[in-house]
C-alpha positions as CSV (number, residue, x, y, z in Angstrom):
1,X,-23.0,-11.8,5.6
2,X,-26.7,-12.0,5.8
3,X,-26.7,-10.4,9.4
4,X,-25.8,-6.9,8.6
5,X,-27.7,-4.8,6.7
6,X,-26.2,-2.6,3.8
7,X,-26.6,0.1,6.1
8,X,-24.2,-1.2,8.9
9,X,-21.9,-2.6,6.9
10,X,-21.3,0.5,5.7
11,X,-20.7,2.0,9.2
12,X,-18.4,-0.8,9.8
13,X,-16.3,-0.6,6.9
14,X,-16.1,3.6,7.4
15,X,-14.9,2.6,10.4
16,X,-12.0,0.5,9.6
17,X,-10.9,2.3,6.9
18,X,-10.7,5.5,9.5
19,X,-8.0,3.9,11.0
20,X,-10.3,1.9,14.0
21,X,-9.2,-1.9,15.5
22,X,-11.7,-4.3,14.9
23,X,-12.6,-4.1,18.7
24,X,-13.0,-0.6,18.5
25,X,-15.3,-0.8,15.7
26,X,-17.5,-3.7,17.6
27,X,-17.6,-1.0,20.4
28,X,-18.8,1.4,17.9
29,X,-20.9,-0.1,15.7
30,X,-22.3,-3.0,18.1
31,X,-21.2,-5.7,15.5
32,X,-20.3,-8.9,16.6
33,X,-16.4,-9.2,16.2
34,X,-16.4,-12.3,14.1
35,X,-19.1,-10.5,11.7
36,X,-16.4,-7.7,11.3
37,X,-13.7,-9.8,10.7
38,X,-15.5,-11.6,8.2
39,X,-16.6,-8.5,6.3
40,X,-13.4,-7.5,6.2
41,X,-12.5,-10.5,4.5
42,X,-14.9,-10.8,2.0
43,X,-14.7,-7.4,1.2
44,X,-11.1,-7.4,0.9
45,X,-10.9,-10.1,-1.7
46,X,-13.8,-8.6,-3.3
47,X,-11.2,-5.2,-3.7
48,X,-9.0,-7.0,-4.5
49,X,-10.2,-8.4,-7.8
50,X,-12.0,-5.4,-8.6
51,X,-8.8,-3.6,-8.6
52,X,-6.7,-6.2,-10.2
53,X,-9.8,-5.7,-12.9
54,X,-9.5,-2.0,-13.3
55,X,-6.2,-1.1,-13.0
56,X,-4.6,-2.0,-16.2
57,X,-3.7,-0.4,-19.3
58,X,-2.8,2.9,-17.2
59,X,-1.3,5.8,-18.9
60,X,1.5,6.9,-16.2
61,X,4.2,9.2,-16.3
62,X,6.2,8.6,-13.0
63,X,6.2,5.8,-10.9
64,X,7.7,5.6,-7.4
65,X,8.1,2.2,-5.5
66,X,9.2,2.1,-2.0
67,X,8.4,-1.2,0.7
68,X,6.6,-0.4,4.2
69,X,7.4,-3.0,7.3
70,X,4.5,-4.4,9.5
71,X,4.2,-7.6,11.3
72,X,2.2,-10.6,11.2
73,X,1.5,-12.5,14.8
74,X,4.7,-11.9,16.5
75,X,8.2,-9.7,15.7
76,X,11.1,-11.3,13.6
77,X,13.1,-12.1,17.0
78,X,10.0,-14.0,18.5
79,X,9.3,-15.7,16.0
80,X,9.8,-19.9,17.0
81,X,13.0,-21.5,14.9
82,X,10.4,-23.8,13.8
83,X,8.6,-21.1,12.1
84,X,11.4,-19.1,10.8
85,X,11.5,-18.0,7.1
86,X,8.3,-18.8,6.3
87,X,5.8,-15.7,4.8
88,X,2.7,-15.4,7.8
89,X,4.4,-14.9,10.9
90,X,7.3,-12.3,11.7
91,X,8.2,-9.5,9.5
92,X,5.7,-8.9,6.5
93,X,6.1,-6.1,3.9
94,X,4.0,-4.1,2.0
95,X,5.7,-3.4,-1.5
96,X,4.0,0.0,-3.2
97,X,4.2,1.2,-6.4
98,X,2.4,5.1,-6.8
99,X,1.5,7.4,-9.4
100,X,3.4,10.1,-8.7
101,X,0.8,12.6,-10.6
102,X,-2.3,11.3,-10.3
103,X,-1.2,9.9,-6.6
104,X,-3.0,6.7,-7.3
105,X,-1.8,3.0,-5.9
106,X,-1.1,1.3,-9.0
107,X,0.4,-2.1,-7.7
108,X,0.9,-3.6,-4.6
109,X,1.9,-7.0,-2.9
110,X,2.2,-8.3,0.7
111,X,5.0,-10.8,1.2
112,X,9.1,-11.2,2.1
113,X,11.4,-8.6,1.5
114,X,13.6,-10.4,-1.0
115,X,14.5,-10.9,-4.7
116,X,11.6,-13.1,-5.9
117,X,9.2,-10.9,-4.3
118,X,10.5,-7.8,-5.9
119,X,10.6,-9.7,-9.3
120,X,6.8,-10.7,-8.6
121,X,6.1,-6.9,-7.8
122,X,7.7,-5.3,-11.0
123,X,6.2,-7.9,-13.0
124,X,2.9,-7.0,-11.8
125,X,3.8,-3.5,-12.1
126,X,4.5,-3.4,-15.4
127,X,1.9,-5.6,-16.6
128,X,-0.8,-2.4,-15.2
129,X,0.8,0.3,-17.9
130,X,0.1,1.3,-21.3
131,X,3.4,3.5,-22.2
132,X,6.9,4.0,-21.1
133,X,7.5,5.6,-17.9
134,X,10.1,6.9,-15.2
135,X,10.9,4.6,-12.2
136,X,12.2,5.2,-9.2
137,X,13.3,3.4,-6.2
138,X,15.2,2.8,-3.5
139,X,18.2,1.2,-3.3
140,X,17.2,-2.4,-2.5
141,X,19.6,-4.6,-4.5
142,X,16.4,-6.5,-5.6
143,X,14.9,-3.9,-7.3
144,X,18.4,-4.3,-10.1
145,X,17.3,-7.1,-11.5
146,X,13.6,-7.6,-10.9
147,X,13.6,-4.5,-13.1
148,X,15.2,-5.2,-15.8
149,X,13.7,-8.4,-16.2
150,X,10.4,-6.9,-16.0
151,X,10.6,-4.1,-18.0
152,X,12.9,-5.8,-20.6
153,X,14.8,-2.0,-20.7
154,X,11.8,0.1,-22.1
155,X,12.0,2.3,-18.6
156,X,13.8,5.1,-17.7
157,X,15.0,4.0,-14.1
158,X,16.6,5.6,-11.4
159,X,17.4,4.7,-7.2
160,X,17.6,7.2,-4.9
161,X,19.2,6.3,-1.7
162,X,19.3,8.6,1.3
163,X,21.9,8.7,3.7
164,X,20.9,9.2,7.5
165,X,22.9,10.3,10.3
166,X,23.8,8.1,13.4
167,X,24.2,10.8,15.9
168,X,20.8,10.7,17.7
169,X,20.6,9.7,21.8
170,X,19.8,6.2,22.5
171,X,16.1,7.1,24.0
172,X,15.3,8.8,20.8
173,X,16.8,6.1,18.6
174,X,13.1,4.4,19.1
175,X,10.7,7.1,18.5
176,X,12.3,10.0,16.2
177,X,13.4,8.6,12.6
178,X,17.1,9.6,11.6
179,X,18.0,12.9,10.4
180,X,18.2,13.0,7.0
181,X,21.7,14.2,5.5
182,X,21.4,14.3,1.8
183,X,20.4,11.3,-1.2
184,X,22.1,10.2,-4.3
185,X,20.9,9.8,-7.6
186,X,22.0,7.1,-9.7
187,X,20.7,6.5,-13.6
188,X,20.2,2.8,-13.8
189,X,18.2,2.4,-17.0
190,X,17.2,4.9,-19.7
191,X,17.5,8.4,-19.5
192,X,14.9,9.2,-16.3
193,X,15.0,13.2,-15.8
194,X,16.7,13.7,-12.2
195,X,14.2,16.5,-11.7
196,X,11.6,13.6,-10.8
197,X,14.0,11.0,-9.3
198,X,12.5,11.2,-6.2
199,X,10.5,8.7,-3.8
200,X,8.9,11.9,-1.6
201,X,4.8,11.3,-2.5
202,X,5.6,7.1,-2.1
203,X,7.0,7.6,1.0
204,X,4.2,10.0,2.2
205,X,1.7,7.4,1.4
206,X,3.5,5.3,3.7
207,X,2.5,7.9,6.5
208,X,-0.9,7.4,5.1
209,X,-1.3,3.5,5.5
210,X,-0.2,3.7,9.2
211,X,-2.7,6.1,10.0
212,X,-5.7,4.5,7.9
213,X,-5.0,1.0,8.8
214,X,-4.9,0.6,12.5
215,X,-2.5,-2.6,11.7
216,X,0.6,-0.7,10.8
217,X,0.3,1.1,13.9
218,X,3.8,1.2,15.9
219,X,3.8,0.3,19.4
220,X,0.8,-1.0,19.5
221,X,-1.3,-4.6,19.5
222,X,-3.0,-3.6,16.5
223,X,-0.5,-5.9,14.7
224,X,-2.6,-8.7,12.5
225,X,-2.7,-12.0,14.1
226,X,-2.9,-13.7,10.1
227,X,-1.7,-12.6,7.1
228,X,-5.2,-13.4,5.2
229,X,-6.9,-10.6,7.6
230,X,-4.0,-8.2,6.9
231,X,-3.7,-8.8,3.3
232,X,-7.4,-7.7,3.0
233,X,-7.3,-4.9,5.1
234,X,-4.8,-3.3,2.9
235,X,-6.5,-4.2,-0.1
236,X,-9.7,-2.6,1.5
237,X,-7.5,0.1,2.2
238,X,-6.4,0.9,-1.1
239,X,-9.9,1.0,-2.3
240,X,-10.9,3.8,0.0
241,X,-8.0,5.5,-1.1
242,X,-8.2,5.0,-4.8
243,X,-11.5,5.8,-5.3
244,X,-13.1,7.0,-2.4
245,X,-11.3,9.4,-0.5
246,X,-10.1,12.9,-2.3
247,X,-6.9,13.8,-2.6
248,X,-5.8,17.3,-1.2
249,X,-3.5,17.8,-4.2
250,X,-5.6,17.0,-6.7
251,X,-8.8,18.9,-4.7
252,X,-9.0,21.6,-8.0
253,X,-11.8,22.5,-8.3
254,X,-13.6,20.0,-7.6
255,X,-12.7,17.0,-5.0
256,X,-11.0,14.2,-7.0
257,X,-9.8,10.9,-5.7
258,X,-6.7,9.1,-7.4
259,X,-9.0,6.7,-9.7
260,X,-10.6,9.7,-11.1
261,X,-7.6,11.9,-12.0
262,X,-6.0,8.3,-13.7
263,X,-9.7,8.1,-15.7
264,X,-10.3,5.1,-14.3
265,X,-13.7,6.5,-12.3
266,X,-16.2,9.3,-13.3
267,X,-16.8,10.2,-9.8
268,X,-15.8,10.1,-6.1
269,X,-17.4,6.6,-4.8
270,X,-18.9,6.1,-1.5
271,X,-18.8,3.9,1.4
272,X,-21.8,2.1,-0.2
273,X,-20.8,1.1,-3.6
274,X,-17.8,-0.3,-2.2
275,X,-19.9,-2.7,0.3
276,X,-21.6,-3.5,-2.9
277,X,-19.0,-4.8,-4.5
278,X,-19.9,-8.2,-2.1
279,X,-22.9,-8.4,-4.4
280,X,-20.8,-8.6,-7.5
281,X,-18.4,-10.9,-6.8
């Protein structure tokens, strides 16, 4: 990465983590786009381990989970038979787990949408916290027993499923998500207060990601062509978010990202000390 200066890899990262392509942010920033793809690379695994470093021994309260679909090359129905089932090319999620206080992105893992996934995601989940705390998911069937395994029952757990109505027009079927009719709590584990069985600030991060990372974009081809590029970008994502960007909610009375309010960092970073990360890794 010899070729950029601190300086403009710093322009190109603020633009990818403001929710440019990688084409847009050649056109901006004059990079070559191999030199921005391999910045994003590099600097994603370097967030990546950073993270996996500092996140640990957390002191949460409530933790929400909730798994957001993207794509990898090519839908799930054009995807060859040859190629079918395998992690890289068709349907790719994003499994989340958020602090539902301190709004920070505990865990995370790219990968299938299945049992062993959600038994590698819990695992990793719990390995990041301190104390006991109050779960909540969906109702993915996978979630059952991937958390009792991880968590051994020392978690007060709870799924919320929501139940969506069907009546919508065809044409709007595509672009206007189902109305929402009502959700149902149900105690799994523990005793979790239903007060806070909810998956609302989860959810609203997935909002988040689609806007930040120009990859979850719908409708679009901004989809990731590997899963290596769109692994990174999230994990480059996440770091803007954790420690970078302030949160509104937490914006009293002075701006405070996620990191900061979990006492994990002493102050809001900036674009730079995240670019120099490459230097410590």
């Amino acid at each position: 990465m010899n070729k950029l200066s601190p300086e403009r890899r710093a322009a190109v990262v603020r633009c990818l983590v403001e929710g440019n392509s990688i084409r847009a942010t050649v056109r901006i920033t004059g990079a070559a786009k191999n030199t921005v793809t391999k910045l994003l690379v590099e600097l994603g695994e370097a967030c990546f381990e950073y993270q996996d470093r500092a996140l640990r021994g957390l002191t949460s309260k409530r933790v929400q989970c909730d798994e957001v679909w993207s794509f990898v090359g090519c839908k799930e129905k054009n995807v060859p038979p040859s190629r079918r089932g395998r992690l890289g090319i068709g349907d790719v999620w994003t499994w989340t787990a958020l602090d539902a206080d301190t709004k920070l992105m505990i865990s995370w893992r790219v990968d299938q949408r299945d049992t062993r996934a959600a038994e590698d995601f819990i695992g990793d989940l719990r390995s990041r916290l301190a104390n006991r705390v109050q779960l909540t998911t969906d109702g993915l069937k996978p979630y059952l027993t991937a958390v009792e395994d991880g968590f051994e029952g020392a978690v007060d757990y709870a799924m919320l499923v929501k139940l969506y109505g069907t009546d919508a027009a065809e044409g709007e079927k595509r672009y206007s998500p189902a109305v929402c009719l009502g959700a149902q709590k149900t105690r799994i584990t523990g005793r979790p207060d239903p007060k806070h069985v909810s998956t609302s600030y989860v959810e609203r991060q997935n909002l988040t990601m689609r806007m930040g990372l120009r990859r979850f974009t719908r409708l679009t081809n901004a989809f990731s062509k590997k899963l290596e590029n769109h692994a990174c970008a999230i994990s480059l994502h996440f770091m803007y978010y954790n420690f970078v960007r302030p949160h509104q909610s937490l914006a009293n009375p002075y701006p405070t990202t996620p990191a900061m309010a979990a006492g994990i960092a002493d102050h809001v970073w900036s674009i730079e000390e995240i670019v120099a990360l490459l230097g410590s890794n």
